[in-house]
Residue frames as qw, qx, qy, qz and C-alpha x, y, z in Angstrom:
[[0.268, 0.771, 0.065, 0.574, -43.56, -72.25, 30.15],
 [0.789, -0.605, -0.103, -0.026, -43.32, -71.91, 33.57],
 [0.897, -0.182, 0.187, 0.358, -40.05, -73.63, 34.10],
 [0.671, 0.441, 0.215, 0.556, -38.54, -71.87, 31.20],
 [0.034, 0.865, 0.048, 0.497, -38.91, -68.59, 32.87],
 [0.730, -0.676, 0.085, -0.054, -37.75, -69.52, 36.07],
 [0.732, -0.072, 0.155, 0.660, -34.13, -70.73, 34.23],
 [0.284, 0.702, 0.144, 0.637, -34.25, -67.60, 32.42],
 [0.307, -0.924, 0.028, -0.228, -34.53, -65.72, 35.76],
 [0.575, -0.789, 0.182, 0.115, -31.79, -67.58, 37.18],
 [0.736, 0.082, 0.219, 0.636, -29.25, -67.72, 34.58],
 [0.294, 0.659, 0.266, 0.640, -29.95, -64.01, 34.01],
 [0.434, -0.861, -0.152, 0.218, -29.36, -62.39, 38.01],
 [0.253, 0.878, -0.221, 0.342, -26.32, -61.78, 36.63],
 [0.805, -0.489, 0.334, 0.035, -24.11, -63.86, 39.67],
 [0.281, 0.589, -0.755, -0.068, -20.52, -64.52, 38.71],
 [0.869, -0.276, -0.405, -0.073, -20.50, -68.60, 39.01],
 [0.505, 0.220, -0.580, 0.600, -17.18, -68.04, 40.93],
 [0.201, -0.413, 0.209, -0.863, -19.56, -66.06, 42.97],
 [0.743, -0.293, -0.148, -0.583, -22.27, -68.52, 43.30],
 [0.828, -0.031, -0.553, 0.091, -19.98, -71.28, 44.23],
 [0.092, 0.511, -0.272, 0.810, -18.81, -69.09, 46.81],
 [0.625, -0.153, 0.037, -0.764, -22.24, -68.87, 48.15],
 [0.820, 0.134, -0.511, -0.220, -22.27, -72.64, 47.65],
 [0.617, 0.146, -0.630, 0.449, -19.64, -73.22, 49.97],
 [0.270, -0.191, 0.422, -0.844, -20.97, -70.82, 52.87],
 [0.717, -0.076, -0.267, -0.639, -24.26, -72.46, 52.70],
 [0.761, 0.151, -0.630, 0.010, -22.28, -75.72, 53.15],
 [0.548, 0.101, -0.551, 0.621, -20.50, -74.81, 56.21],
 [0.389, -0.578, -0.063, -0.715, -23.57, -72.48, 58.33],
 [0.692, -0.624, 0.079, -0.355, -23.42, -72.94, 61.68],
 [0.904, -0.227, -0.040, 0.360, -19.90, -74.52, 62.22],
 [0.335, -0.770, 0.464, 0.284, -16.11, -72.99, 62.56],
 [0.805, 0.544, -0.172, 0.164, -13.91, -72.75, 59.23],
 [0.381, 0.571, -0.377, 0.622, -10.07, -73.27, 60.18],
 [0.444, -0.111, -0.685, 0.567, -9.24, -71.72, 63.26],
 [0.046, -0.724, -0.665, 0.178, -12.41, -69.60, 63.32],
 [0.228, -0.404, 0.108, 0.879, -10.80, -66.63, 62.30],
 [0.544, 0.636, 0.267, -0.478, -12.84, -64.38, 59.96],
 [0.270, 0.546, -0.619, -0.496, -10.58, -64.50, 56.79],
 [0.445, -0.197, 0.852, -0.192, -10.84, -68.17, 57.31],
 [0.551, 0.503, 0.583, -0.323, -14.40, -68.56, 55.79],
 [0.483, 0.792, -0.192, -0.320, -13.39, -66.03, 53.07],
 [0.049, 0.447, -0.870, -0.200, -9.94, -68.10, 52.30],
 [0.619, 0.260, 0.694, -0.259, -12.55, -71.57, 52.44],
 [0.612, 0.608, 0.480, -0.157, -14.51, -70.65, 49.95],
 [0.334, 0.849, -0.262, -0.315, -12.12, -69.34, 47.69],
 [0.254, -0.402, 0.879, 0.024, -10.73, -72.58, 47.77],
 [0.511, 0.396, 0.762, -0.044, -13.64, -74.51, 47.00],
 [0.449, 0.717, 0.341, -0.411, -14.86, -72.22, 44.44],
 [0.774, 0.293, 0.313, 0.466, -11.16, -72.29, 42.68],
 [0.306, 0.890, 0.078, 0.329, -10.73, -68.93, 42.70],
 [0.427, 0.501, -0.389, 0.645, -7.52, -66.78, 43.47],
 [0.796, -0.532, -0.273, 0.090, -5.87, -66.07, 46.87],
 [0.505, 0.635, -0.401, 0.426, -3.10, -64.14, 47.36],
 [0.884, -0.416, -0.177, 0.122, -1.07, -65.81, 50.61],
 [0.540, 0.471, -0.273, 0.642, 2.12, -63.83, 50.14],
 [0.053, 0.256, -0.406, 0.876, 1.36, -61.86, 53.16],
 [0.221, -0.579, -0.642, -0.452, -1.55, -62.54, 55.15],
 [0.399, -0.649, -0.431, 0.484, -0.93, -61.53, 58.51],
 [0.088, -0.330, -0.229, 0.912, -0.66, -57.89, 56.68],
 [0.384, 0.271, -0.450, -0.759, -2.54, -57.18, 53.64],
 [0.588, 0.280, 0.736, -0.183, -5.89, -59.50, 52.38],
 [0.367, 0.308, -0.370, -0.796, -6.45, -59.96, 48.43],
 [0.476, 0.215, 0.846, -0.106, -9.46, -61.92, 47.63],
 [0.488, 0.645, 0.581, 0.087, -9.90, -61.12, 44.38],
 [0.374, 0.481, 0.474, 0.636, -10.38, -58.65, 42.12],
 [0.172, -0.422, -0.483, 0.748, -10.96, -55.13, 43.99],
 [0.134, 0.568, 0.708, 0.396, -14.24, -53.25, 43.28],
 [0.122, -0.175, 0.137, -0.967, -15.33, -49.58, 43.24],
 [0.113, 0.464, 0.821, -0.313, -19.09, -49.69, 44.81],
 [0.234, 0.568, -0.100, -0.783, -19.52, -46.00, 43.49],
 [0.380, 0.451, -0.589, -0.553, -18.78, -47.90, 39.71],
 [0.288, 0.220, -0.930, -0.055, -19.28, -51.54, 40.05],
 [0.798, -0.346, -0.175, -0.461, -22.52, -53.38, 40.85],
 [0.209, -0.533, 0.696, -0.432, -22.01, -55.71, 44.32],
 [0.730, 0.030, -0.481, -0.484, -23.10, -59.23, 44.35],
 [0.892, -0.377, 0.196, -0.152, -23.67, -61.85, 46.57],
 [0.956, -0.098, 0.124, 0.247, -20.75, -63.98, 47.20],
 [0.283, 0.708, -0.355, 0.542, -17.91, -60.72, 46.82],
 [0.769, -0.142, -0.417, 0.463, -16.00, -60.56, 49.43],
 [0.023, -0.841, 0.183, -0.509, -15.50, -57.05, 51.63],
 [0.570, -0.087, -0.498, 0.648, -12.80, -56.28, 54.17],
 [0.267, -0.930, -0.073, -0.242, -13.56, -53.70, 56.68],
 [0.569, 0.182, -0.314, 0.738, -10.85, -51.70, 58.04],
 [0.243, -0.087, -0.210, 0.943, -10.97, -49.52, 61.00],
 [0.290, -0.497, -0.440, -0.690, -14.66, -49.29, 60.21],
 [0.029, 0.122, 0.561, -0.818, -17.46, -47.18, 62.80],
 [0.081, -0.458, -0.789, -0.401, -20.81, -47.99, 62.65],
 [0.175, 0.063, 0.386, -0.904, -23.55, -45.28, 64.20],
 [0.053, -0.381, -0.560, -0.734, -26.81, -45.77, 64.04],
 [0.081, 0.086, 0.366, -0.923, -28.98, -43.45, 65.83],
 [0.195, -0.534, -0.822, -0.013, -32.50, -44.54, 66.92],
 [0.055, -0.819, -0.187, -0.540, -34.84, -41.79, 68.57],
 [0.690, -0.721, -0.058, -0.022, -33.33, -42.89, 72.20],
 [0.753, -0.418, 0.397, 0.318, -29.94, -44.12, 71.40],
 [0.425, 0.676, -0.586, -0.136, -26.66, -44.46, 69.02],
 [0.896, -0.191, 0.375, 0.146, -25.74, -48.03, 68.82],
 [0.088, -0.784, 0.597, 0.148, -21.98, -48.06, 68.19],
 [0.972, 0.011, 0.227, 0.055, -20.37, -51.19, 66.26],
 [0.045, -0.769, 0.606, 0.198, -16.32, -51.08, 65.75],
 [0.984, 0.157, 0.076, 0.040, -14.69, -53.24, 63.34],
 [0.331, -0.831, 0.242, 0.377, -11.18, -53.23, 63.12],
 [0.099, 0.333, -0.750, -0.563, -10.21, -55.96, 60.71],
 [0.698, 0.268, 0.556, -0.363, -13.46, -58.04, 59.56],
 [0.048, 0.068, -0.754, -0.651, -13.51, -60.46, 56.41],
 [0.570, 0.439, 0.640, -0.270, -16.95, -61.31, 55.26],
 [0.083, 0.176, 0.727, 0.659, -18.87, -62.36, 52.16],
 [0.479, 0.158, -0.055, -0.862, -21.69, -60.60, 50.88],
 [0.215, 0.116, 0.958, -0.149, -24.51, -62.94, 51.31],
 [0.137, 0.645, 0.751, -0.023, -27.49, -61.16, 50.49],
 [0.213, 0.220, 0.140, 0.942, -27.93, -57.32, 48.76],
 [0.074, -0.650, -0.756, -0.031, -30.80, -55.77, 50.44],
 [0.190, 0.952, 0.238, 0.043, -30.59, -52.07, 49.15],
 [0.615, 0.689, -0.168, 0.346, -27.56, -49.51, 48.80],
 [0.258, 0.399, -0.669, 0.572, -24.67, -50.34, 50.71],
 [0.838, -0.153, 0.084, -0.517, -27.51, -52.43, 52.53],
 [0.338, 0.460, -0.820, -0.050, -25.92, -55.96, 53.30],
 [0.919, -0.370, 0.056, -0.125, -26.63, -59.53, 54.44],
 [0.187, 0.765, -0.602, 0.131, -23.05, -60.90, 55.47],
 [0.972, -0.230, -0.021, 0.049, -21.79, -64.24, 56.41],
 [0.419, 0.686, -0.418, 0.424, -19.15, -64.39, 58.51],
 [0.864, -0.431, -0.246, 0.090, -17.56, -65.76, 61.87],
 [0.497, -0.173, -0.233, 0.818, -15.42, -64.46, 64.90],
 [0.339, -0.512, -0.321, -0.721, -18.33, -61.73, 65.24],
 [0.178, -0.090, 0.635, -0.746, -20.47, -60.61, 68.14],
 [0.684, 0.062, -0.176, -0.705, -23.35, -62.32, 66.40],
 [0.915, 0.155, -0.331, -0.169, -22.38, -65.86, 65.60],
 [0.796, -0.477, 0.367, 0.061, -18.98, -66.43, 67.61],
 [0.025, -0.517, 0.690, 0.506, -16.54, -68.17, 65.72],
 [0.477, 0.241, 0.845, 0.040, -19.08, -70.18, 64.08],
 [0.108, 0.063, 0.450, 0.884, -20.26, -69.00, 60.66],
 [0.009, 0.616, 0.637, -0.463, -23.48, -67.14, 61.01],
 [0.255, 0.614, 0.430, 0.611, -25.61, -64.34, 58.93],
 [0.181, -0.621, -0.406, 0.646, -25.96, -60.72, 60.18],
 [0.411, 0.856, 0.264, 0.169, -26.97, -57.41, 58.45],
 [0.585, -0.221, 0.144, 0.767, -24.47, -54.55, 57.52],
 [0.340, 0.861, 0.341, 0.162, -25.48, -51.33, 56.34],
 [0.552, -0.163, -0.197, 0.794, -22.72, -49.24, 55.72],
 [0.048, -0.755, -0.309, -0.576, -24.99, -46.04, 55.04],
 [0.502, -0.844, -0.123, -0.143, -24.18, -45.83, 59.22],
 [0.756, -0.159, 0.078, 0.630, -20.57, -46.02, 58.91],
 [0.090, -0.996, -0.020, -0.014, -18.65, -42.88, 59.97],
 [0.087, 0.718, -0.685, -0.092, -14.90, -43.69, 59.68],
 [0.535, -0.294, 0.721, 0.327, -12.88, -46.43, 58.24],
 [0.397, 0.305, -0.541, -0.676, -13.30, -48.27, 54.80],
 [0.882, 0.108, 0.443, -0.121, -14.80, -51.25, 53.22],
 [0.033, 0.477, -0.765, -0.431, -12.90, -52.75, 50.54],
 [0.862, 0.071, 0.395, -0.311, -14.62, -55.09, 48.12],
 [0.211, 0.440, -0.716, -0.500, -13.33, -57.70, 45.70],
 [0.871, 0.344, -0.076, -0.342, -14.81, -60.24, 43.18],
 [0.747, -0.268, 0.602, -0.088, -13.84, -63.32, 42.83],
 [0.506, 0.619, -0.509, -0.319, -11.28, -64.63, 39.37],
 [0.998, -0.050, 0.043, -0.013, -10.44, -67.85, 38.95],
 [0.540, -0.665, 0.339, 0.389, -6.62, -68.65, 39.57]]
């Protein structure tokens, strides 16, 4: 009986598979350099491996990895995909404001760990280098730019 709950739990999180293979493919490739280490890189990877869409028409301006998702309306799952534009992190301790500036940043949602609360995998980063690497993301301390998310569709 056991067992039986335990598939039930994980066929019922509710993970798009396009998501999980996502997730599949990060997992695969932790601690190493997709491409030419560039962040999209990782996010173009795994959207490869997982089969899902890609739109290449333009990358050096514009990034679509998917479906694009309200956060306000739309639940966020591991293995989406968010761009940050022009984004300012603050977060203010009782001594300090640590400052964290993204200008363009792909990553995949790795892990949900509360609202607009993120684990992120992702590489070309002050965390990991250009090697793919986990870090947290909370955008509750973001003060100017955007995030953009999108869900993975199959081509």
């Amino acid at each position: 009986m056991k067992y039986l709950f335990l598939i039930f739990i994980l066929i019922s999180d509710g993970i798009p598979d396009l998501n999980r293979k996502v997730l599949e493919y990060v997992d695969s490739v932790m601690g190493t350099t997709v491409g030419r280490g560039e962040c999209w890189d990782l996010a173009a990877g795994a959207l490869d491996y997982a089969g899902a869409y890609l739109d290449r028409s333009d990358i050096s301006k514009i990034y679509i990895f998917g479906k694009e998702l309200n956060p306000k309306k739309d639940t966020i799952y591991p293995g989406d995909i968010i761009q940050l534009e022009d984004v300012l992190l603050e977060n203010k301790t009782t001594n300090s404001i640590i400052r964290q500036t993204m200008t363009q940043h792909t990553a995949i949602i790795y892990e949900i760990l509360g609202n607009n609360h993120y684990r992120i995998a992702h590489q070309n980063n002050s965390f990991s280098g250009d090697k793919v690497g986990i870090s947290e993301l909370n955008l509750n301390h973001m003060t100017k730019g955007k995030a953009i998310f999108y869900r993975p569709f199959a081509k």
